[in-house]
C-alpha positions in Angstrom: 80.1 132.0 186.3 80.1 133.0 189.7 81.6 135.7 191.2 84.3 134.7 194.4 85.2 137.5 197.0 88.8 138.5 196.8 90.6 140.1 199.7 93.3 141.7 197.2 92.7 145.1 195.4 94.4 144.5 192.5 95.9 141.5 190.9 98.9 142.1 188.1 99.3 139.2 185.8 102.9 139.2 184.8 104.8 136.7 182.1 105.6 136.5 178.1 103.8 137.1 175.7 101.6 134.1 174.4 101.0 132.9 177.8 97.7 134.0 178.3 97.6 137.0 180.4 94.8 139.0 178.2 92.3 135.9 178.0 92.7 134.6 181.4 92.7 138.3 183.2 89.5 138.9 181.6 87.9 135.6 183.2 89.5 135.8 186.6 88.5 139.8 186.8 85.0 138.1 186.2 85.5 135.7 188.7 86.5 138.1 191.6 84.2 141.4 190.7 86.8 143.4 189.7 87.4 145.3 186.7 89.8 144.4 183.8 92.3 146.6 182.2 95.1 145.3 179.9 98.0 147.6 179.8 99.3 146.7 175.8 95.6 148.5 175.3 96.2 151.8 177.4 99.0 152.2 175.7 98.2 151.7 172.2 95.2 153.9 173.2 97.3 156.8 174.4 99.8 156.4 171.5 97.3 155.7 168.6 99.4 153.1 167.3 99.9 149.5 167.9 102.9 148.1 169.8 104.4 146.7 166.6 104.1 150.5 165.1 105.5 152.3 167.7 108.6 149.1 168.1 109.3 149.6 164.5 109.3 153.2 163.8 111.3 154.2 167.3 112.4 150.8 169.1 111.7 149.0 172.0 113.1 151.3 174.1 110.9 153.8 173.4 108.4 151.2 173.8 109.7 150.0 177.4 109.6 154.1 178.5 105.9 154.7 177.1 104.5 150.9 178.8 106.5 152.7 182.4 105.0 156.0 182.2 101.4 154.9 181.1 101.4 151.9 184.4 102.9 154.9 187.0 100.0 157.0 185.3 97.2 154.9 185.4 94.6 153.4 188.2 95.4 150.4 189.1 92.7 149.8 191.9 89.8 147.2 191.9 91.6 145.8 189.0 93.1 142.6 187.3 95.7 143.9 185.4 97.6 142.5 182.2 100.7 143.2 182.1 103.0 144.0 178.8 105.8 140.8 179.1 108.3 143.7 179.0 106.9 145.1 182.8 109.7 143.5 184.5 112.5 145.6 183.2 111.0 148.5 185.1 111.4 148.2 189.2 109.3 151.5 189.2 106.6 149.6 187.7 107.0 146.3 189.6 107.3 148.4 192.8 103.8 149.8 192.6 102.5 146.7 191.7 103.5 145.0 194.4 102.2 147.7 196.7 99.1 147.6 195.2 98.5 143.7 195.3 99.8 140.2 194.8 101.7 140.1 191.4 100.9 136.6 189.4 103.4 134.9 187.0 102.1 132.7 184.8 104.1 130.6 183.7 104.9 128.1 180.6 107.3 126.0 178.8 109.3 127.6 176.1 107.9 125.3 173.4 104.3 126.4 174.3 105.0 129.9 174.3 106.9 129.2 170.9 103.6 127.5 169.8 101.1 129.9 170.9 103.2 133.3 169.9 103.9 132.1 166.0 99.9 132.0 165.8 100.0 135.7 166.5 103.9 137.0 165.3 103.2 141.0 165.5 102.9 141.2 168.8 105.0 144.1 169.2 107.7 142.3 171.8 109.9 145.0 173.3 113.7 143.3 172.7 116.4 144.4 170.4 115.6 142.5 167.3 118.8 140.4 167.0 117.0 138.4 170.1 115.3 135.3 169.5 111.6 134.3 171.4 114.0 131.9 173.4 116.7 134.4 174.1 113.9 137.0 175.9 112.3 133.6 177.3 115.8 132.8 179.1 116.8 136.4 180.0 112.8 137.6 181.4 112.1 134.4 183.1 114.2 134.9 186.2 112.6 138.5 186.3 109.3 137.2 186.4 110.2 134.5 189.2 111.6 137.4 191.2 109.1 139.9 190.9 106.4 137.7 191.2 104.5 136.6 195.0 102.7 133.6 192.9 103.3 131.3 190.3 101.2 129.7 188.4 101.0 127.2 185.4 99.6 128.6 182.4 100.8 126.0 180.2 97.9 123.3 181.0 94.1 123.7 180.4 92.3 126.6 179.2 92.2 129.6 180.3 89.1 129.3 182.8 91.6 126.3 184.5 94.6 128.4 184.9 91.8 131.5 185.9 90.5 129.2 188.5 94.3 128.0 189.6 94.6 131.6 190.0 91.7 131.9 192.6 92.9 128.9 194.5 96.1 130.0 194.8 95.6 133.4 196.3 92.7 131.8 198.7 95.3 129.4 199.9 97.6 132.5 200.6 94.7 135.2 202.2 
């Protein structure tokens, strides 16, 4: 794997959960030279618990206000940063990412998210509970189109495709 020069800073991967964001942030930080930090981590670090744990003993609200003060608190330079799916529901949040660099949806059909999330079901999703994966799908997905300055599919190929697809994209745009 070869490292590619990057003009941007910091590159935040934005979209639900299942479509990829850890595994193909990891590669594309790689790619580019840049350190990788996935936010779900800091926070379960600075909370000792996991997402699910802190969802089901005080909600996902509490969750949504611990993911915004951990991403105002922590660096965000020379970083590909994962996002929590929940990110979008914070315009503090989404306004320092976008300061800091191009923000990247990735994006997939409802039926692969479906697909890939019921592999992994305690992922600690931030939504009132009586929502199903398809009502968050339909009520986050025009956040992420307007928050995000790319778009790109994660649905097809592996995660070293949609890394590279990534790359392209932000090359065609520097």
């Amino acid at each position: 794997m070869t490292t590619t020069h990057t003009p941007y800073d910091t590159i935040s991967l934005i979209g639900m959960p299942g479509v990829g964001k850890s595994t193909t942030g990891v590669i594309l930080a790689k790619l580019l030279g840049l350190e990788f930090a996935d936010t779900d981590l800091a926070i379960q670090a600075r909370e000792g618990r996991t997402l699910q744990e802190i969802v089901d003993s005080e909600g996902y609200l509490t969750l949504r206000r611990i993911e915004e003060e951990v991403l105002l608190a922590i660096d965000v330079s020379q970083r590909v940063l994962s996002t929590g799916g929940s990110v979008v529901y914070s315009e503090a949040i989404m306004r320092r990412l976008a300061t800091a660099g191009p923000v990247v949806y990735l994006a997939a059909d409802l039926a692969t998210l479906e697909r890939r999330v019921a592999a992994n079901p305690l992922r600690g999703i931030a939504s009132d509970g009586a929502q199903t994966f398809a009502d968050i799908y339909k009520e986050r997905t025009p956040l992420y189109e307007r928050y995000a300055t790319h778009r790109v599919d994660a649905a097809n190929g592996n995660a070293d495709a949609v890394a590279a697809r990534i790359v392209s994209t932000l090359h065609a745009d520097a």
